[in-house]
C-alpha positions in Angstrom: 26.7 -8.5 -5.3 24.2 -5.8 -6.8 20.9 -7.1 -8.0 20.3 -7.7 -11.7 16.2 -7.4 -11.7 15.1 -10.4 -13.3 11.0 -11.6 -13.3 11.3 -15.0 -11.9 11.4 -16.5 -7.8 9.8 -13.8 -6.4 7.4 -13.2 -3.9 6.3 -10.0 -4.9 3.3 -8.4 -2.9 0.4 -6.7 -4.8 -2.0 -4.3 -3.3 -5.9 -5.1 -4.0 -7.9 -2.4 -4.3 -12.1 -2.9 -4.3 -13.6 -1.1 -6.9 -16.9 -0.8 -4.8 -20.4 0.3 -6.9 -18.1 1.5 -9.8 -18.1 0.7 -13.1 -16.1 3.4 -14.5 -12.9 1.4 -13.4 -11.9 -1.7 -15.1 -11.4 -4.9 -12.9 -8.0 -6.5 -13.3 -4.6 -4.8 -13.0 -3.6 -1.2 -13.1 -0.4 0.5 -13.4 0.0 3.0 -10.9 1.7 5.8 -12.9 3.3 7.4 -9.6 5.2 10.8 -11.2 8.1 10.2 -9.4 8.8 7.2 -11.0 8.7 9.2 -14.3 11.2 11.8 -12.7 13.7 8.9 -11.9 13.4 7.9 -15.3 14.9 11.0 -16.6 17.8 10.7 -14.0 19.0 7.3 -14.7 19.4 5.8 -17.8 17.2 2.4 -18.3 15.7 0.4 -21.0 12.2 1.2 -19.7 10.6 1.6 -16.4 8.2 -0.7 -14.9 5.3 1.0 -12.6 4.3 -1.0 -9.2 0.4 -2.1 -9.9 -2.5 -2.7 -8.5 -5.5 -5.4 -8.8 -9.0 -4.2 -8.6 -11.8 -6.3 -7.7 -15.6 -5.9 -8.3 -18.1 -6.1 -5.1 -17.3 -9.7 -4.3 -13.6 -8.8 -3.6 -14.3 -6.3 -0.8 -13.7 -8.8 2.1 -9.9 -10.0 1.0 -9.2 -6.4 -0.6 -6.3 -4.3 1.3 -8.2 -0.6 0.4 -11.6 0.3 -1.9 -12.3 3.1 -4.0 -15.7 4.0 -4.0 -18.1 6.8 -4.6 -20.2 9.3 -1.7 -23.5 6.9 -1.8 -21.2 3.4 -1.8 -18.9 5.2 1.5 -22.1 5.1 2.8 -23.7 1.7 1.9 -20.9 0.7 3.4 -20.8 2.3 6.4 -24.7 1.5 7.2 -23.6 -2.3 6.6 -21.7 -1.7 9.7 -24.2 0.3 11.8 -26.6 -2.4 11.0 -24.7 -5.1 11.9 -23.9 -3.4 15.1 -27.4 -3.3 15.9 -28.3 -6.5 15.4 -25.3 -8.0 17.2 -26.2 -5.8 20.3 -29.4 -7.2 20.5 -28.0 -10.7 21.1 -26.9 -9.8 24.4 -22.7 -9.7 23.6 -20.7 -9.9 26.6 -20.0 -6.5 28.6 -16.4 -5.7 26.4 -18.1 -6.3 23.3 -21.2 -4.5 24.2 -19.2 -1.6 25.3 -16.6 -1.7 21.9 -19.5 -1.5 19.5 -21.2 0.8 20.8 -18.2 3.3 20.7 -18.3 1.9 17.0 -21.2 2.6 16.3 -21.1 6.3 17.6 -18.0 6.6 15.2 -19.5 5.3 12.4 -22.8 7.8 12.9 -19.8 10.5 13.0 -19.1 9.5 9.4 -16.2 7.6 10.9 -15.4 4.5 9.6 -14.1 1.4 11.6 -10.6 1.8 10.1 -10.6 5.4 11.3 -12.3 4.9 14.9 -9.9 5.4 17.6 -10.1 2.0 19.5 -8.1 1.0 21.6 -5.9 -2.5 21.9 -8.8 -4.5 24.1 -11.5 -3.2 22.4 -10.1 -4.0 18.8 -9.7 -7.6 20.7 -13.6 -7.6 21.6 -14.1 -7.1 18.0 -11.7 -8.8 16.1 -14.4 -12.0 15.4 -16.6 -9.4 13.5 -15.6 -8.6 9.9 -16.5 -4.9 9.4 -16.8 -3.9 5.4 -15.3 -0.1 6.7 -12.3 -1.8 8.5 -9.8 -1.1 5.7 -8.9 2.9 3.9 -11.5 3.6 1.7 -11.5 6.5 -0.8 -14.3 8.2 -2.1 -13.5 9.3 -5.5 -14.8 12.7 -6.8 -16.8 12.5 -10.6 -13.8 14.4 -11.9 -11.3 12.1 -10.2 -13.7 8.8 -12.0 -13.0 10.6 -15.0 -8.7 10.4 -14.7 -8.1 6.5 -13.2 -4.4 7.2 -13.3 -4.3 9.6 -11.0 -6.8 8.2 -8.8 -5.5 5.2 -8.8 -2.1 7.1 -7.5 -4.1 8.4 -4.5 -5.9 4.8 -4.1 -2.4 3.4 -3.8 -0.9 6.1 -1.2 -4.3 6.2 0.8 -3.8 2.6 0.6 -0.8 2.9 3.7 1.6 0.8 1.0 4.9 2.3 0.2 7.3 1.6 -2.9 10.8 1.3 -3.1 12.9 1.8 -6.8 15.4 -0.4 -8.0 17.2 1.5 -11.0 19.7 1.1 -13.9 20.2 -1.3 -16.5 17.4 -3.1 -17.7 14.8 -1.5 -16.0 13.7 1.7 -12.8 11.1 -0.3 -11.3 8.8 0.9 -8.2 8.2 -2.2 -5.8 4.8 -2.5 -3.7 5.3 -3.4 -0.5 3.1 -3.0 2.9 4.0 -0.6 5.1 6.3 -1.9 8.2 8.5 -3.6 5.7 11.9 -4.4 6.5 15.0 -3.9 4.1 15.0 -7.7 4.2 11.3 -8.1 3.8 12.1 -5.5 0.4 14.9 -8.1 -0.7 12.3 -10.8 -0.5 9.7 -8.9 -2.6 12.0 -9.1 -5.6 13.4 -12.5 -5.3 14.0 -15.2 -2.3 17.8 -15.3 -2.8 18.2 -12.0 -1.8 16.7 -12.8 1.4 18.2 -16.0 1.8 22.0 -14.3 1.1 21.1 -10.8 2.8 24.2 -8.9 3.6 23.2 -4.9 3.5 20.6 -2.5 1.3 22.1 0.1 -0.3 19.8 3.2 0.2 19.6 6.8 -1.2 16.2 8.5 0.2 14.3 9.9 -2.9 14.3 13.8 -2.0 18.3 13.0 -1.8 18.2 11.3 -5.3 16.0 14.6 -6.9 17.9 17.3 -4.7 21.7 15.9 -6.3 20.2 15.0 -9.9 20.3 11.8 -10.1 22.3 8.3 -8.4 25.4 9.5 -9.2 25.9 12.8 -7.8 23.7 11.6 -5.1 26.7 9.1 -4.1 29.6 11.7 -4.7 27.2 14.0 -1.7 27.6 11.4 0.3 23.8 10.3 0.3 24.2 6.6 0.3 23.3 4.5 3.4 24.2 1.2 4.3 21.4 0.0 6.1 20.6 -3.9 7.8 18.0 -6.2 7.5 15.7 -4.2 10.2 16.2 -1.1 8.6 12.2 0.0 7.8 11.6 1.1 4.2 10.6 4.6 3.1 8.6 5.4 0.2 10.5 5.7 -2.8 13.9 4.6 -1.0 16.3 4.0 -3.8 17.9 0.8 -3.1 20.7 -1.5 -4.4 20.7 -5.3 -2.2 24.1 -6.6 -1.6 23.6 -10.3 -1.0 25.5 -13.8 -0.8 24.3 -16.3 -3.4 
């Protein structure tokens, strides 16, 4: 059957973003006003369309947030956190791995690297892995004119982020779905409601410069643009998709 969007039994994901040393963006959630959601909108006909959305936390969040927006002097507060803590930890004699892995940190980090970006590899991350680093995640450092338009910085917060979305469209509602990257057609289904993973037969899937290149879902299928893709297929951002499922 083809999903009907409703807003109950789901297990909808939602990105947190750390609004770190910034007071210019409100905490609690935030539409991300992605413009290709707004271009769908004008090629399929909907009561209204529902943005994906983000929650920002204050300081306190940092640890348990999935990405941080911050300015030049927080980037690096936050980075010094980590160089300091890298010191102090190598003066209390870590074992050989460890001793080796942070000290490639820390010659990253002095780069202006940050521990997200510094190329590790597998048994060094594992040396680590204890250690909770405040760069280890994306962070964005937001320019005073981007501060001064949230919407679109909170679009770049949200692709920076490594999330995706995927659109469900038509009838009630075009909606963009957060999901973290990796996710699996089925893994989608489950982001809008457990039955659909539970009765998962196929997704449905018209890649979005398809969808804009034939004008819209309909021409789109008469090109021959629809997929039928299984349970591992791995999401793209903006994927159209329509979940055929057993109840």
């Amino acid at each position: 059957m083809r999903l009907t969007v409703r807003g109950t039994g789901t297990s909808n994901p939602c990105v947190k973003v750390c609004a770190f040393g910034l007071t210019e963006i409100p905490l609690g959630q935030h539409n991300i006003k992605d413009p290709r959601l707004d271009e769908t909108h004008k090629l399929v006909e909907a009561k209204k369309k529902a943005y994906a959305q983000v929650e920002v936390v204050g300081d306190e969040g940092l640890v348990d947030s999935d990405c941080v927006v911050t300015t030049e002097d927080g980037f690096l507060e936050l980075t010094f956190r980590d160089v300091d803590f890298i010191e102090t930890r190598l003066g209390r004699d870590p074992s050989a791995e460890e001793r080796e892995a942070l000290l490639k940190l820390k010659g990253a980090l002095e780069s202006e690297k940050t521990v997200f970006e510094a190329n590790l590899g597998e048994a060094e991350r594992e040396a680590l892995e204890i250690h909770g680093f405040s760069s280890n995640k994306p962070i964005v450092v937001a320019t005073p004119g981007e501060l001064g338009e949230p919407d679109a910085l909170m679009v770049r917060v949200f692709r920076e982020s490594g999330w995706i979305c995927f659109l469900t469209v038509g009838g009630s509602e075009n909606r963009a779905w957060p999901v973290p990257p990796g996710t699996t057609a089925w893994g989608a289904g489950g982001a809008i409601h457990t039955d659909i993973q539970k009765g998962f037969i196929r997704a449905e899937i018209i890649s979005y410069d398809d969808f804009i290149e034939a004008g819209g879902e309909t021409l789109a299928k008469r090109a021959d643009k629809q997929r039928l893709e299984m349970k591992d297929y791995l999401m793209q951002d903006y994927d159209l998709t329509s979940f055929r499922f057993n109840k």
